[in-house]
SEDREN-972555 format. One record per atom (N, C-alpha, C, O): chain; x, y, z; atom name. Coordinates in steps of 0.05 Angstrom, whole numbers, padded with zeros to 5 digits. Example, Ala and Ser with C-alpha at 12.3 -4.5 7.8 and 13.67 -1.06 7.14 Angstrom:
2
+------+--------+--------+--------+------+
: guro :     px :     py :     pz : sero :
+------+--------+--------+--------+------+
:    A :  00264 : -00114 :  00156 :    N :
:    A :  00246 : -00090 :  00156 :   CA :
:    A :  00264 : -00066 :  00156 :    C :
:    A :  00285 : -00066 :  00169 :    O :
:    A :  00257 : -00045 :  00142 :    N :
:    A :  00273 : -00021 :  00143 :   CA :
:    A :  00258 :  00001 :  00157 :    C :
:    A :  00268 :  00023 :  00161 :    O :
+------+--------+--------+--------+------+
! end
This chain:
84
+------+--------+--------+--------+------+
: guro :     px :     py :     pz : sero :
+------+--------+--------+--------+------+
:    A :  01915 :  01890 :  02606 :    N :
:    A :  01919 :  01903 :  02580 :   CA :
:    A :  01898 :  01893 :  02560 :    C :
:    A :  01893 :  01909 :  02542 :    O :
:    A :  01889 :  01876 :  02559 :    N :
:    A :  01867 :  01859 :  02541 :   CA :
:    A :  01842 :  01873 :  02546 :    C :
:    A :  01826 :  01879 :  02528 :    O :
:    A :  01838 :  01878 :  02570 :    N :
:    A :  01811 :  01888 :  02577 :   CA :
:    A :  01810 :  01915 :  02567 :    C :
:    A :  01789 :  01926 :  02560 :    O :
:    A :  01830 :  01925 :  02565 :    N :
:    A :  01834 :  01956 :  02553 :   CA :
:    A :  01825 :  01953 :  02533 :    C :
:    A :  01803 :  01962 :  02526 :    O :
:    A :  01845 :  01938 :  02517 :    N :
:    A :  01840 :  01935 :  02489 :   CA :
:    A :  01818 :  01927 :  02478 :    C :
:    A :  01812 :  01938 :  02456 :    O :
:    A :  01800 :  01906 :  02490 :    N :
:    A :  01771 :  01895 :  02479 :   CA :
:    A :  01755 :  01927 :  02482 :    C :
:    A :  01741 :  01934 :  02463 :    O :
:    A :  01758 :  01946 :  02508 :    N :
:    A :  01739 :  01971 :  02515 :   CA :
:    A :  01748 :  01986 :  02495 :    C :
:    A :  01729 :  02000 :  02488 :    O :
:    A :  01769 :  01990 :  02479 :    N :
:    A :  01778 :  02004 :  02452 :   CA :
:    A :  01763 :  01996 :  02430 :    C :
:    A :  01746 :  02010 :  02419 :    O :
:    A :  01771 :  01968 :  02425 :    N :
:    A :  01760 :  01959 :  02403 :   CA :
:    A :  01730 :  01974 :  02405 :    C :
:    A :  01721 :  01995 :  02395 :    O :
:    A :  01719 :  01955 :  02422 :    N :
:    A :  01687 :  01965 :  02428 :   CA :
:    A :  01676 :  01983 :  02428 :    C :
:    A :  01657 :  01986 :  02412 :    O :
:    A :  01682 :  02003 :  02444 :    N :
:    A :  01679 :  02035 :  02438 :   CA :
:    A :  01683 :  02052 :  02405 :    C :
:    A :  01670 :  02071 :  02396 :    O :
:    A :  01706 :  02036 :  02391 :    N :
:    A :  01705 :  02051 :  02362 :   CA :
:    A :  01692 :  02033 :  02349 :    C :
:    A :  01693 :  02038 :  02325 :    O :
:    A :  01680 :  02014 :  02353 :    N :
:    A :  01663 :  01995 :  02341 :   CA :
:    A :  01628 :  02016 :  02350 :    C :
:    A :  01614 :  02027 :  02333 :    O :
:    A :  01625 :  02017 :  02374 :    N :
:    A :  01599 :  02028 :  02379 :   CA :
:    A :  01602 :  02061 :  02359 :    C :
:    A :  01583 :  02072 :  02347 :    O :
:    A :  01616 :  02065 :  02359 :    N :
:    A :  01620 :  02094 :  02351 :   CA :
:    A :  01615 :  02095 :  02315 :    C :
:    A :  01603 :  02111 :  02300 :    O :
:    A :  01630 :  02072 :  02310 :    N :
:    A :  01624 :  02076 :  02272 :   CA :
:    A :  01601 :  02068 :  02268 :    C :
:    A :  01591 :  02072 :  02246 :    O :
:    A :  01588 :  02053 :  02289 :    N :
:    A :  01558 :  02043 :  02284 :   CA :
:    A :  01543 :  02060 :  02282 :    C :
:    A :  01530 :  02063 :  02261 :    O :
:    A :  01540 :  02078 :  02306 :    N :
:    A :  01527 :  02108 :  02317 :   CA :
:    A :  01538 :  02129 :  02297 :    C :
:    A :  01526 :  02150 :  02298 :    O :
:    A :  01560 :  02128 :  02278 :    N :
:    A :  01558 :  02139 :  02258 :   CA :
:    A :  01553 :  02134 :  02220 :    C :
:    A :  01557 :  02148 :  02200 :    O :
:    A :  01541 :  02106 :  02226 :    N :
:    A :  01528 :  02092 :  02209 :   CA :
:    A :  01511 :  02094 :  02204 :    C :
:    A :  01504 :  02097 :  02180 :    O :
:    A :  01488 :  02092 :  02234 :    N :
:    A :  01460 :  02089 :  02226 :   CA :
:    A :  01445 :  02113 :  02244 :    C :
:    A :  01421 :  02111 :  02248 :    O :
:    A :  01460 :  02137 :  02254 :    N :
:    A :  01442 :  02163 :  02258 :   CA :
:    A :  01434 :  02174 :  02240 :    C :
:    A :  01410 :  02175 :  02238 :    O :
:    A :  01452 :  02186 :  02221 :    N :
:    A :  01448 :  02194 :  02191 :   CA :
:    A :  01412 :  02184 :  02178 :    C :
:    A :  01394 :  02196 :  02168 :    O :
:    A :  01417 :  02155 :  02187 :    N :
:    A :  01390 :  02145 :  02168 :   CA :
:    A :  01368 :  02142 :  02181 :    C :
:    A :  01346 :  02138 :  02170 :    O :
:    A :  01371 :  02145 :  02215 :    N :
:    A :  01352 :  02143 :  02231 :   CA :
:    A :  01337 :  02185 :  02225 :    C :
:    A :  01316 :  02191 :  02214 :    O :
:    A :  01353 :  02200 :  02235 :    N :
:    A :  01358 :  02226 :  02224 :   CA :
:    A :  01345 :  02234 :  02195 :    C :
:    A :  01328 :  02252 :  02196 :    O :
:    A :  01348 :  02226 :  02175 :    N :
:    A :  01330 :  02225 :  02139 :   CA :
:    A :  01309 :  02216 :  02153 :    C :
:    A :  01291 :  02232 :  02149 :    O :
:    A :  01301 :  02197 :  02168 :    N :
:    A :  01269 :  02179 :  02171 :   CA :
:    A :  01252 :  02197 :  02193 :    C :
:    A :  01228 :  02198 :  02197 :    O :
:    A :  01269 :  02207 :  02201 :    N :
:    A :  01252 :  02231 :  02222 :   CA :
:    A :  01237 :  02252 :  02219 :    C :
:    A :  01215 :  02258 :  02227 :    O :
:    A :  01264 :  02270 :  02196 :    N :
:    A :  01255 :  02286 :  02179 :   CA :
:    A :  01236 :  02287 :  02164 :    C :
:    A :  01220 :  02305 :  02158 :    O :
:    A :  01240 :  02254 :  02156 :    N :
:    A :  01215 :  02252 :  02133 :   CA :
:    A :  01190 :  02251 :  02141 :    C :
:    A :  01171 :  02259 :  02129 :    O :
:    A :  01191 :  02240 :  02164 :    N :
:    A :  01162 :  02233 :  02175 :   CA :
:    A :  01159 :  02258 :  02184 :    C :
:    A :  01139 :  02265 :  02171 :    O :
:    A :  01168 :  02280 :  02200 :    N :
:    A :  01149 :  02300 :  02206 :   CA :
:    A :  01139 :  02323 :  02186 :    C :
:    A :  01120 :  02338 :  02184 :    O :
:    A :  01161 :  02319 :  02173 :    N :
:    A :  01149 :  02339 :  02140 :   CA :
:    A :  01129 :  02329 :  02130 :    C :
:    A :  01112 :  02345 :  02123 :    O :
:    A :  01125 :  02310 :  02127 :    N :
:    A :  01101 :  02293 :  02123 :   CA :
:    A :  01074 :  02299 :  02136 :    C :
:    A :  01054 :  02308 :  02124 :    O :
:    A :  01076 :  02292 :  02161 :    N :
:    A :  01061 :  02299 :  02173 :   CA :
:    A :  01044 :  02337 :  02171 :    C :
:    A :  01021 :  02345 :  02174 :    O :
:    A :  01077 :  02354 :  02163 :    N :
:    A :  01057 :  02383 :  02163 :   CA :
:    A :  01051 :  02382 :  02139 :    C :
:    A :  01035 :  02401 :  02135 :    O :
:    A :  01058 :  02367 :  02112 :    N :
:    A :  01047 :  02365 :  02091 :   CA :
:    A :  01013 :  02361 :  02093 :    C :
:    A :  00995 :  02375 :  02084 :    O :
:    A :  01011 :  02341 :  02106 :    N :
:    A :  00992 :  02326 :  02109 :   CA :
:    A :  00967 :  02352 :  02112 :    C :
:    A :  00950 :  02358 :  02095 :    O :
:    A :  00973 :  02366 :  02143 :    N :
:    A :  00965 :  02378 :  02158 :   CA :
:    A :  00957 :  02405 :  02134 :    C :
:    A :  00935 :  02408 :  02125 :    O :
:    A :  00976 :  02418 :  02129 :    N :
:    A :  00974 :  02444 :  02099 :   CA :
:    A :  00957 :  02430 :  02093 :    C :
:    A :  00938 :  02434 :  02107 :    O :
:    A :  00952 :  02411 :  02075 :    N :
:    A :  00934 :  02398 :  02051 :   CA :
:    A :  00911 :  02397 :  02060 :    C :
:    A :  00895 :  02410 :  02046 :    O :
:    A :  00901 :  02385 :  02083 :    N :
:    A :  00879 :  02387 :  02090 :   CA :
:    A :  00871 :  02415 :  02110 :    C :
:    A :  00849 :  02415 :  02122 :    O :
:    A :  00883 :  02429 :  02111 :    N :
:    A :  00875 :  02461 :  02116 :   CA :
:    A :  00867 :  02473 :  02094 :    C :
:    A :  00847 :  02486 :  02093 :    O :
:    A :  00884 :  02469 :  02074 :    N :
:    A :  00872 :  02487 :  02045 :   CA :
:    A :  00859 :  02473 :  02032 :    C :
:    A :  00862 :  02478 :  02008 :    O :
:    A :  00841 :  02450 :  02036 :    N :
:    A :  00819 :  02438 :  02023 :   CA :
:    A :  00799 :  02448 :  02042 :    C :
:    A :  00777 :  02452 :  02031 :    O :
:    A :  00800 :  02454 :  02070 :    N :
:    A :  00780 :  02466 :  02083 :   CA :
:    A :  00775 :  02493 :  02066 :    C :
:    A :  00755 :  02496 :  02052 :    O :
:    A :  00797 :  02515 :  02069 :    N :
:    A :  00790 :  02537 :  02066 :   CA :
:    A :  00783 :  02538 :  02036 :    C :
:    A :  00774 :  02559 :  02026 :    O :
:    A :  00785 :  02515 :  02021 :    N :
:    A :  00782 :  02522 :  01994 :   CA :
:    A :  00744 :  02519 :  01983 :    C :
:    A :  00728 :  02527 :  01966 :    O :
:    A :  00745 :  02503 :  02003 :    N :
:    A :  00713 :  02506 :  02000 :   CA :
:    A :  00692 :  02522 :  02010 :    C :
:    A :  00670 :  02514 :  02015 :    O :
:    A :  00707 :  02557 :  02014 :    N :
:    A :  00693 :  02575 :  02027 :   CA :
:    A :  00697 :  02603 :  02008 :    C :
:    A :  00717 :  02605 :  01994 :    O :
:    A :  00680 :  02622 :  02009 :    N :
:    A :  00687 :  02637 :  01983 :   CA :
:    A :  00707 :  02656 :  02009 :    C :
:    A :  00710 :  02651 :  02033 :    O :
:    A :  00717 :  02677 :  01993 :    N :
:    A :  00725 :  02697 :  02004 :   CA :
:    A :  00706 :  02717 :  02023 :    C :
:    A :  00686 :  02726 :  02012 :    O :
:    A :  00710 :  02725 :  02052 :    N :
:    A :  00689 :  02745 :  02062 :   CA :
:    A :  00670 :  02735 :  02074 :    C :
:    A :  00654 :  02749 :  02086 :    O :
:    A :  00667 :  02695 :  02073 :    N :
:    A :  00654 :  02681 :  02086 :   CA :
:    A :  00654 :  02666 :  02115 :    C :
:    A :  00667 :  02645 :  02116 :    O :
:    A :  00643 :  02673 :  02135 :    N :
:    A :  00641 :  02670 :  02163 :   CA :
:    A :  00637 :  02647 :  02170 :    C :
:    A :  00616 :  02634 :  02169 :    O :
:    A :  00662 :  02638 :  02179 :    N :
:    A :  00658 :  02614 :  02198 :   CA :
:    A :  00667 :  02603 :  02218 :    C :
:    A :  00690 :  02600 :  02226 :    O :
:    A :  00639 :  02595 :  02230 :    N :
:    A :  00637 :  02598 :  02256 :   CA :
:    A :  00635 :  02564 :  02275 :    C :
:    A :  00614 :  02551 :  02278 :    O :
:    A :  00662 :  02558 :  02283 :    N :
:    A :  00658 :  02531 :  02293 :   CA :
:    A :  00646 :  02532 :  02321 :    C :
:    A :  00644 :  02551 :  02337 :    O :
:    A :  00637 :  02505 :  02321 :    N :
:    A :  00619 :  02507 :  02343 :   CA :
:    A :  00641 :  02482 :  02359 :    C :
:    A :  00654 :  02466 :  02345 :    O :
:    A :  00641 :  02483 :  02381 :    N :
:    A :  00654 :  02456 :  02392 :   CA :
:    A :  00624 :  02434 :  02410 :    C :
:    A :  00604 :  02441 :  02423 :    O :
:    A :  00633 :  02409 :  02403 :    N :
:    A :  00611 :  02399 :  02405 :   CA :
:    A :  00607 :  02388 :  02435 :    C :
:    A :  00626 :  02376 :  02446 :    O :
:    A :  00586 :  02392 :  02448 :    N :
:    A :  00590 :  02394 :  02485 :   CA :
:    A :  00588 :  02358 :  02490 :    C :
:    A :  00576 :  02341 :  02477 :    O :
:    A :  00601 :  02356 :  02508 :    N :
:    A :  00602 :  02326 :  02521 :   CA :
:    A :  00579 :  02319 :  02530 :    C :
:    A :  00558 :  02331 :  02528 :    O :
:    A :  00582 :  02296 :  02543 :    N :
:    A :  00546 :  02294 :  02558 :   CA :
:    A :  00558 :  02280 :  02585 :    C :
:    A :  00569 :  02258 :  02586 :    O :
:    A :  00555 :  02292 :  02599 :    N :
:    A :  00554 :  02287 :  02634 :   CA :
:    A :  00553 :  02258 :  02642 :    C :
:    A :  00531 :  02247 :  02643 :    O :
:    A :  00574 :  02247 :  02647 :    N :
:    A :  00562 :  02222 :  02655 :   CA :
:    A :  00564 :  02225 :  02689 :    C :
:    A :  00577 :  02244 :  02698 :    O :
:    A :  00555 :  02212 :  02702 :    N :
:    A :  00553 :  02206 :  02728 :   CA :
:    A :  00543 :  02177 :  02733 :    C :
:    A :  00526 :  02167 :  02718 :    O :
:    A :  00556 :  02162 :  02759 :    N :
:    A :  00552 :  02147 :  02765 :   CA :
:    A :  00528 :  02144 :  02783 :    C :
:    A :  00521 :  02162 :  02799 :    O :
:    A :  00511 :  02114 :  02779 :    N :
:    A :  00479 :  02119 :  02790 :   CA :
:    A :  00487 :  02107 :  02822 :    C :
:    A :  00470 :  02102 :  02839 :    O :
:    A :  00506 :  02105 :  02826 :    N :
:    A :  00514 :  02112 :  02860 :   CA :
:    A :  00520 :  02125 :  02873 :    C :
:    A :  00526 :  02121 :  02896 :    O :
:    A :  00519 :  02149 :  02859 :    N :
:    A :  00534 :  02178 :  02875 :   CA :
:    A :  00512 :  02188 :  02888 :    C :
:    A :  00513 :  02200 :  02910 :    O :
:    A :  00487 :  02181 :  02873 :    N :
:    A :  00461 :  02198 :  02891 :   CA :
:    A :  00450 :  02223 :  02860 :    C :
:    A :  00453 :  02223 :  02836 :    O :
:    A :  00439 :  02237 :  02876 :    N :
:    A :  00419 :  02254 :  02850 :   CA :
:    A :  00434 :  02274 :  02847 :    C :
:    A :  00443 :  02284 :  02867 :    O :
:    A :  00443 :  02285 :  02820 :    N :
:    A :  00467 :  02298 :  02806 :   CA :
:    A :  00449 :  02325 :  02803 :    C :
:    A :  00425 :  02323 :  02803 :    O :
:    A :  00462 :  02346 :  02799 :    N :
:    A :  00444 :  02372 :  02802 :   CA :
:    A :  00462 :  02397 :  02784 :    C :
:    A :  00479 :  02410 :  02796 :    O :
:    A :  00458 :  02400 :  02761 :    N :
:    A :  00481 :  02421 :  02752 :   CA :
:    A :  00470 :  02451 :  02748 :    C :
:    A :  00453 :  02460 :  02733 :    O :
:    A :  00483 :  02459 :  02762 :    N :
:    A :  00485 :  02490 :  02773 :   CA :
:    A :  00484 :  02516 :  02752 :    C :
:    A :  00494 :  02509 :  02731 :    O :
:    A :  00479 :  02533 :  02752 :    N :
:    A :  00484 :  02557 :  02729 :   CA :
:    A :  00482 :  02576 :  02747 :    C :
:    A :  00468 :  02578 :  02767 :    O :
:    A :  00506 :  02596 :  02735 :    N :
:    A :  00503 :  02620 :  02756 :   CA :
:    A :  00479 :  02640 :  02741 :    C :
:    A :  00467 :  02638 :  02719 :    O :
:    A :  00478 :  02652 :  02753 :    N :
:    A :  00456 :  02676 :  02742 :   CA :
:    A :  00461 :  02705 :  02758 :    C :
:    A :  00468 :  02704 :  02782 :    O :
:    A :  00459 :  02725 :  02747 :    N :
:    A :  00464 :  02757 :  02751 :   CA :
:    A :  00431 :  02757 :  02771 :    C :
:    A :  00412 :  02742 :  02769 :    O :
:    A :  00434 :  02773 :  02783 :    N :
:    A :  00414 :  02776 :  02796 :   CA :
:    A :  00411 :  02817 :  02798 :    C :
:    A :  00430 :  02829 :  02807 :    O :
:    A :  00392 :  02830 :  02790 :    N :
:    A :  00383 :  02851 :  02781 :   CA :
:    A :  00368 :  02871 :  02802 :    C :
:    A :  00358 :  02892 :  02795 :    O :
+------+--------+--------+--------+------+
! end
């Protein structure tokens, strides 16, 4: 009967905890990802704000550079081509 009772106690003990501190874990979550798309908006409309209206732009993505190891042997990169 004791052992019951300590798994009682304990269980509504874990339970008012888990409804103590979700609530505040839950506010800190929220906050942080609103945050984050704040963040994200703000620095989108400082991009676009520095472009007039009707103005083209064109990102370029910037290409990697090939590494290869100098043990593999002589590296050779390919391009297809249409042939006419």
């Amino acid at each position: 009967m004791e052992g019951f009772l300590t798994f009682i106690l304990v269980f509504i003990l874990i339970v008012w905890l888990i409804g103590r501190f979700f609530p505040l874990l839950l506010a800190w979550w929220i906050k942080r990802k609103f945050g984050k798309i704040n963040r994200d908006n703000r620095y989108s409309k400082q991009r676009e704000s520095s472009y007039k209206e009707g103005d083209v732009i064109v990102e370029v993505e910037k290409k990697e550079k090939k590494i290869v190891d100098s043990n593999v042997g002589e590296y050779i990169d390919y391009e297809e081509t249409k042939k006419t």
